[in-house]
VOMI-753267 format. One line per field, with one value per residue (C-alpha): residue number from 1; residue in three letters; y negated, x negated, z. Coordinates in Angstrom, 1 decimal, padded with zeros to 4 digits. Layout:
n = c(NUM / ...)
res = c(ALA / ...)
c2 = c(Y / ...)
c1 = c(X / ...)
c3 = c(Z / ...)
% end
This chain:
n = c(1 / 2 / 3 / 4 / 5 / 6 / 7 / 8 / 9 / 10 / 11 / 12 / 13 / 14 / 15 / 16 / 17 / 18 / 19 / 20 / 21 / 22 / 23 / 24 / 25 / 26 / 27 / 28 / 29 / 30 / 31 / 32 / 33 / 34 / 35 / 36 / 37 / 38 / 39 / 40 / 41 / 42 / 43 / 44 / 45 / 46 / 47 / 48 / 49 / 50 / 51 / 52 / 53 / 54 / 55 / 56 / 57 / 58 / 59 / 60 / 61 / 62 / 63 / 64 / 65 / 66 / 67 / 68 / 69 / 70 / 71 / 72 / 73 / 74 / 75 / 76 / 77 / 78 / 79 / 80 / 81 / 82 / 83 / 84 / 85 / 86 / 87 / 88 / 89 / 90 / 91 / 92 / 93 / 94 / 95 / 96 / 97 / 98 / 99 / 100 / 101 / 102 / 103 / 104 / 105 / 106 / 107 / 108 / 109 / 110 / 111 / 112 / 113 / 114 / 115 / 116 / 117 / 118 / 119 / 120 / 121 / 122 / 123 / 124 / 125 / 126 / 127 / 128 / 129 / 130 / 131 / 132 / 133 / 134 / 135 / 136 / 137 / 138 / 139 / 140 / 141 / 142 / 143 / 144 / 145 / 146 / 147 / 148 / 149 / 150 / 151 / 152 / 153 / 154 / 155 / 156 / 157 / 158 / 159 / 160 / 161 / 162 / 163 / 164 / 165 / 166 / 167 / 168 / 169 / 170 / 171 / 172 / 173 / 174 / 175 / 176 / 177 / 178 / 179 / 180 / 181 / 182 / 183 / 184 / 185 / 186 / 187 / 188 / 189 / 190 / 191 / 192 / 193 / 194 / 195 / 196 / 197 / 198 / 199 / 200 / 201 / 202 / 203 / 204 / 205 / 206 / 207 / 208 / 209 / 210 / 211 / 212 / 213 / 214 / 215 / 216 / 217 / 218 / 219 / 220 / 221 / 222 / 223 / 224 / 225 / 226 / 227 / 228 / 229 / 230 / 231 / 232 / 233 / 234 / 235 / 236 / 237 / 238 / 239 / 240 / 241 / 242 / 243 / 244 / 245 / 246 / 247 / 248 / 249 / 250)
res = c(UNK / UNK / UNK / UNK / UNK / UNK / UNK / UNK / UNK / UNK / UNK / UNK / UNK / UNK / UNK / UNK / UNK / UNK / UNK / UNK / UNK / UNK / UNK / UNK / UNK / UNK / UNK / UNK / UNK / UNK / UNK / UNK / UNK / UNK / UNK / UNK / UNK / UNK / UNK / UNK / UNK / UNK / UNK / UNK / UNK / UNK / UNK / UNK / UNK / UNK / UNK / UNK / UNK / UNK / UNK / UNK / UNK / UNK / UNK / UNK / UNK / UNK / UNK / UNK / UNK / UNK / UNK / UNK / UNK / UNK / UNK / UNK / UNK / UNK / UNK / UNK / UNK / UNK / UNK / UNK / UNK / UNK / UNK / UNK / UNK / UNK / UNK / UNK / UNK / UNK / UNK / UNK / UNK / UNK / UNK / UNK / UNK / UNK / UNK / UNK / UNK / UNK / UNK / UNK / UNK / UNK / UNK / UNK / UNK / UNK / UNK / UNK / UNK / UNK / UNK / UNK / UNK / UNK / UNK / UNK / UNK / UNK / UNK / UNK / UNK / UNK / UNK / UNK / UNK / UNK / UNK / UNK / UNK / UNK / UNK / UNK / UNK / UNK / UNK / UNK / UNK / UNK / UNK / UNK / UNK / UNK / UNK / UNK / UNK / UNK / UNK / UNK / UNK / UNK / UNK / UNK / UNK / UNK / UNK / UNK / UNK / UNK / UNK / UNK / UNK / UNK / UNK / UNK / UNK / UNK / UNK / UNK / UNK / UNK / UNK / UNK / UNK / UNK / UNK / UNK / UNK / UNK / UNK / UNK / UNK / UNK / UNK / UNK / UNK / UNK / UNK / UNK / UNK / UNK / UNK / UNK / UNK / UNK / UNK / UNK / UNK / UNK / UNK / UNK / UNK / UNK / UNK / UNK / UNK / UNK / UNK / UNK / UNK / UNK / UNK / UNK / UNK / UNK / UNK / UNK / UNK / UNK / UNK / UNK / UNK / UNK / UNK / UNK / UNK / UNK / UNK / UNK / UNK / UNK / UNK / UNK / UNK / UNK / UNK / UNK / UNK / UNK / UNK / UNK / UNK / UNK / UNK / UNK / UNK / UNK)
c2 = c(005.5 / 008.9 / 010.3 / 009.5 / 013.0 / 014.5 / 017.6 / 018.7 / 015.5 / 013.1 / 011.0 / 008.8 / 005.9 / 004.0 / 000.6 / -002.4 / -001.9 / -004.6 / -003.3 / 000.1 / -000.1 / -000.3 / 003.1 / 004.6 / 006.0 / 004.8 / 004.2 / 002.7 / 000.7 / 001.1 / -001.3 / -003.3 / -005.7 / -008.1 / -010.8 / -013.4 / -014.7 / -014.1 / -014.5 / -011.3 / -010.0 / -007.4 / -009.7 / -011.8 / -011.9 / -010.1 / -012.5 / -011.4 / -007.5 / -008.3 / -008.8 / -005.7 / -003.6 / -000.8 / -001.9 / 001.4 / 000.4 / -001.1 / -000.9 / -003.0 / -002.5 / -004.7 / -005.7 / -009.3 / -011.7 / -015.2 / -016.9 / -015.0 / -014.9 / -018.8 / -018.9 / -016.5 / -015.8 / -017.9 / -015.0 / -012.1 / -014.1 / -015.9 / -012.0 / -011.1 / -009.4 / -010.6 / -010.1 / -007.4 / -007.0 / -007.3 / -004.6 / -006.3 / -003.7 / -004.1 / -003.2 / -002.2 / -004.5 / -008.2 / -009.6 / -013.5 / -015.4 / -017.9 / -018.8 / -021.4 / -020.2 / -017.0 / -013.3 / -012.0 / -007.8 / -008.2 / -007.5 / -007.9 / -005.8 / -007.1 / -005.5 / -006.7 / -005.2 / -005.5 / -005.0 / -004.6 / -004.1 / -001.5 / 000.7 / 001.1 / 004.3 / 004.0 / 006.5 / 004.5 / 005.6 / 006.8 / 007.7 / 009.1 / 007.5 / 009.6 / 012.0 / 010.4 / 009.9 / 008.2 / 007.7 / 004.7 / 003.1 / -000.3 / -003.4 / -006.7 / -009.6 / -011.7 / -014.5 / -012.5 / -012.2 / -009.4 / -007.6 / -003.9 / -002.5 / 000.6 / 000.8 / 003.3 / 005.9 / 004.6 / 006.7 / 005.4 / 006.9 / 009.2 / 008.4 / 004.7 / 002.6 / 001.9 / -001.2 / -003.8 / -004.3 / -000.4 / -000.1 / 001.9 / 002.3 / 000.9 / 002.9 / 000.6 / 002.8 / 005.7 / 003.7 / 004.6 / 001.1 / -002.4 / -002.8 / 000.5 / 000.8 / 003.5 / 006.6 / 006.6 / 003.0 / 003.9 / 006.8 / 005.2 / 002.9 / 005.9 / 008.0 / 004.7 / 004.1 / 007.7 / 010.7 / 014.4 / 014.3 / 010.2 / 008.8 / 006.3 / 003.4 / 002.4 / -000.5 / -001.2 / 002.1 / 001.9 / 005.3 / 006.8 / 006.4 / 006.3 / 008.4 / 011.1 / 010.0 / 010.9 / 014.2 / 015.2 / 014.4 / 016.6 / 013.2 / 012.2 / 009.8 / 007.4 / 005.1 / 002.4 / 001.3 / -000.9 / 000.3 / 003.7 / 004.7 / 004.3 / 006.3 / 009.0 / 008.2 / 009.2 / 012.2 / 013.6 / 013.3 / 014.7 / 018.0 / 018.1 / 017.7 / 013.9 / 013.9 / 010.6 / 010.6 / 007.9 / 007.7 / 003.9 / 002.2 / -000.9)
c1 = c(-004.0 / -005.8 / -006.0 / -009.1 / -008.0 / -005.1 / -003.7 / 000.0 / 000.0 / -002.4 / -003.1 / -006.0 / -006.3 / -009.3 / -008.3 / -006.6 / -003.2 / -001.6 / 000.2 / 000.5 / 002.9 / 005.9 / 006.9 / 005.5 / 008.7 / 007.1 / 009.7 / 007.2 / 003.5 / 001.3 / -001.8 / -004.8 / -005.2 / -008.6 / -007.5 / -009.5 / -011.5 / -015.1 / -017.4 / -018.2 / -017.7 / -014.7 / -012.8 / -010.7 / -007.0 / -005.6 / -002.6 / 000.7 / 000.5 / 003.3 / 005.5 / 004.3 / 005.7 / 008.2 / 012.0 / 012.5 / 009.8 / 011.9 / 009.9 / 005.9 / 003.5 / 000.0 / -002.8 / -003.9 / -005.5 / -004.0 / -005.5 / -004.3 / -000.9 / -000.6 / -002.2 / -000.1 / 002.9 / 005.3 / 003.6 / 005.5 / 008.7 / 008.3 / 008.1 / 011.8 / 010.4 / 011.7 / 009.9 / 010.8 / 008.1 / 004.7 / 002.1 / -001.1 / -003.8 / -006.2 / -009.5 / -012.7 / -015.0 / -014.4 / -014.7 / -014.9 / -017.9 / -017.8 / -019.8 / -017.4 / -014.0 / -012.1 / -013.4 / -011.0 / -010.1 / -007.0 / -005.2 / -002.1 / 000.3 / 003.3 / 006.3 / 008.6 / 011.6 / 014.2 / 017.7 / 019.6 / 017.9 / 020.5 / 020.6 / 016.6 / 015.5 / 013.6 / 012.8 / 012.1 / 008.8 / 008.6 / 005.7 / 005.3 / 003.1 / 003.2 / 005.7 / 009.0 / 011.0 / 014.1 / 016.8 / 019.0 / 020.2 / 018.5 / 020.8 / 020.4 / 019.8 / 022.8 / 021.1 / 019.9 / 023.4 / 024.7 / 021.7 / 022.4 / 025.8 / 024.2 / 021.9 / 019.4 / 018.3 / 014.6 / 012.8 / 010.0 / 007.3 / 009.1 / 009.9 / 009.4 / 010.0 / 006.3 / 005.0 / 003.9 / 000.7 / -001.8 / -004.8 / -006.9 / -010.9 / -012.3 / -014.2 / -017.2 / -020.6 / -018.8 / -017.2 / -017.0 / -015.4 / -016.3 / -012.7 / -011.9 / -008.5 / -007.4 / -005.8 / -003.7 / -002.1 / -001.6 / 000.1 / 002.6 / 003.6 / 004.1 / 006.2 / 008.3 / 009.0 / 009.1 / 010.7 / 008.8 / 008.4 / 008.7 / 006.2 / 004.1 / 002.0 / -001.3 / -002.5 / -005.8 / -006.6 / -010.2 / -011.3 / -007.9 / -006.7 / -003.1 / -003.3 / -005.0 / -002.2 / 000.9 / -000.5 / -001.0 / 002.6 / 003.9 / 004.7 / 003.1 / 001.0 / -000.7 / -003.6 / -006.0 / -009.0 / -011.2 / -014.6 / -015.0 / -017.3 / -014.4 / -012.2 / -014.9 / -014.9 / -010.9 / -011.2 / -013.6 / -012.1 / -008.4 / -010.5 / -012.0 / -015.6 / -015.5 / -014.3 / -014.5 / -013.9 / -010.6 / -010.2 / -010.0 / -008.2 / -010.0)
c3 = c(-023.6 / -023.3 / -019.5 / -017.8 / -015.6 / -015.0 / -012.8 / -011.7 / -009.2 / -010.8 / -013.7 / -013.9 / -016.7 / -017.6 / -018.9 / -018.4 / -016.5 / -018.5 / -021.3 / -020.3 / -017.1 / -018.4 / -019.8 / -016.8 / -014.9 / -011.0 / -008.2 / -005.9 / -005.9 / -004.0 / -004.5 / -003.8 / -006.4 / -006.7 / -004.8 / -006.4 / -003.0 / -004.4 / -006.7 / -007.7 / -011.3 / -010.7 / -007.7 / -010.6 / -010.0 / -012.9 / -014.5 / -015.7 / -014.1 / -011.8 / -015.3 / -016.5 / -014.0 / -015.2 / -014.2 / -012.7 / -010.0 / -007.1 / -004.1 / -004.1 / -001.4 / -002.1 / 000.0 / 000.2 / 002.2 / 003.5 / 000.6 / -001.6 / -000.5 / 000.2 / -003.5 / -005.5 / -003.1 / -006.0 / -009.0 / -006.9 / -007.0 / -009.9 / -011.5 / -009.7 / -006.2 / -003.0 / 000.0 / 002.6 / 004.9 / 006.0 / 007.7 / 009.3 / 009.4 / 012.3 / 011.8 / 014.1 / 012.7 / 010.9 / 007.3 / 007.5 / 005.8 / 008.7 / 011.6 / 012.4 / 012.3 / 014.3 / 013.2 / 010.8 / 011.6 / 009.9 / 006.5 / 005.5 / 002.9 / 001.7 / 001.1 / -001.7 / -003.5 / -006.5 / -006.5 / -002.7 / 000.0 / 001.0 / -002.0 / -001.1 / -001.1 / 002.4 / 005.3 / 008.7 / 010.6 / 014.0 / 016.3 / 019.9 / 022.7 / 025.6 / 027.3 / 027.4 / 030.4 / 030.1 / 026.9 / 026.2 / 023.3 / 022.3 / 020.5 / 019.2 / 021.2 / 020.8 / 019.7 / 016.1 / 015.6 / 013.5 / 011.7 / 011.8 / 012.4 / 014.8 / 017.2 / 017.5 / 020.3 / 022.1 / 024.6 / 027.1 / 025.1 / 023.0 / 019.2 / 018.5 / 015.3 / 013.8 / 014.6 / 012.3 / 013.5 / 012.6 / 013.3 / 011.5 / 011.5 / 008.4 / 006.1 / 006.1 / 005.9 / 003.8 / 001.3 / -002.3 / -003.3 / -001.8 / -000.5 / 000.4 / 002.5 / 005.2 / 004.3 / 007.2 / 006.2 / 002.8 / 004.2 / 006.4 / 003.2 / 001.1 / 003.5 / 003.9 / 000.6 / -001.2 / -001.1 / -002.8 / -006.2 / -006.4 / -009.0 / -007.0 / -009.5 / -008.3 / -011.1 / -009.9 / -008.0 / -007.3 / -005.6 / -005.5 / -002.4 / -003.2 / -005.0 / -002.6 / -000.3 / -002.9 / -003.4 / -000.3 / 000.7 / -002.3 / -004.9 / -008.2 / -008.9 / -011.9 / -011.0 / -013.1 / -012.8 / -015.4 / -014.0 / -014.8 / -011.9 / -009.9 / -012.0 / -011.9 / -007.8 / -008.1 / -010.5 / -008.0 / -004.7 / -007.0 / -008.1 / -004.3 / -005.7 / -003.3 / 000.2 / 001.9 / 005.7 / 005.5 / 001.5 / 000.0 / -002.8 / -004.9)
% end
């Protein structure tokens, strides 16, 4: 398949991600794939990806509703993953269809992996609240038993393991893409799960937000896209021609 675009950081394919995966060398992926909730023409879940994957990828990140989870949650297994974790992005505004049932502002990305959890290439995020005050060292309630073997170093406002739960504006009202995620969310998964150069796989990459995100933090990316005003979207904001205020992937 012939490069849609392509610069020192970025390649861009227009196409089918099916079939083409598998030679491409990607430690991580990063992704928002259709989850299959509508009825519109592009929101079809796209079978057999999940089996196309490269088996140098090790590490999965992917956007998906409930539904979508409850309904193919057994695909991701079924295809060798095993679940790690889960982010839920907050949101400023909702996205339920119903009158009748609690606003949504919520989305959740699932974390899956191969191989041992331990030989994971990960990096731990930290962030800082406020000045901090005090410093002691935080262990296990003994009722989780034996988890981790250290503890690690907490201070009242000072760095603090990320929390599950981000929220992030979303980029309704300067969207490129109908589902466009947060930069900043992307961002947290990619400094998780890379280190600089890492090749980081986005299969269904809408307006590039991933893989804005990878080059900015110095690592390589490859995206697809079957719609190829999307992959003209990407192209643009890679070459700086397109500068969205928060970014999105499809």
């Amino acid at each position: 398949m012939t490069p849609y675009y392509q610069d020192d950081a970025v390649t861009i394919y227009h196409g089918d991600c099916r079939g083409a995966m598998a030679d491409i060398p990607a430690s991580v992926v990063v992704t928002d794939p259709p989850y299959g909730d509508t009825s519109l023409e592009w929101d079809t879940w796209p079978d057999g990806w999940l089996f196309d994957l490269s088996s140098s990828t090790e590490q999965l990140w992917s956007f998906g509703s409930m539904r979508m989870w409850l309904d193919r949650g057994e695909s991701f297994r079924a295809a060798g993953w095993k679940y790690g974790q889960e982010i839920i992005w907050w949101k400023h505004n909702g996205s339920g269809f119903h009158a009748d049932r609690f606003k949504r502002v919520h989305e959740i990305a699932m974390h899956w992996y191969r191989g041992k959890w331990s030989d994971l290439s990960i990096t731990p995020q930290y962030v800082n609240e406020a000045t901090a005050r005090t410093v002691r060292r935080k262990r296990r309630p003994a009722h989780t038993g034996h988890i981790e073997a250290s503890a690690y170093r907490s201070e009242d406002g000072g760095p603090k393991l990320q929390l599950s739960v981000m929220f992030a504006p979303s980029a309704h009202g300067h969207a490129d893409n109908e589902t466009q995620k947060p930069e900043s969310i992307v961002d947290a998964m990619v400094r998780y799960s890379t280190n600089p150069d890492d090749v980081i796989l986005d299969p269904f990459m809408g307006s590039g937000t991933t893989l804005r995100v990878a080059k900015s933090l110095g690592r390589r990316a490859v995206g697809f896209d079957v719609r190829e005003a999307q992959c003209e979207a990407a192209a643009c904001r890679m070459s700086g021609q397109l500068d969205l205020v928060e970014g999105g992937a499809a």
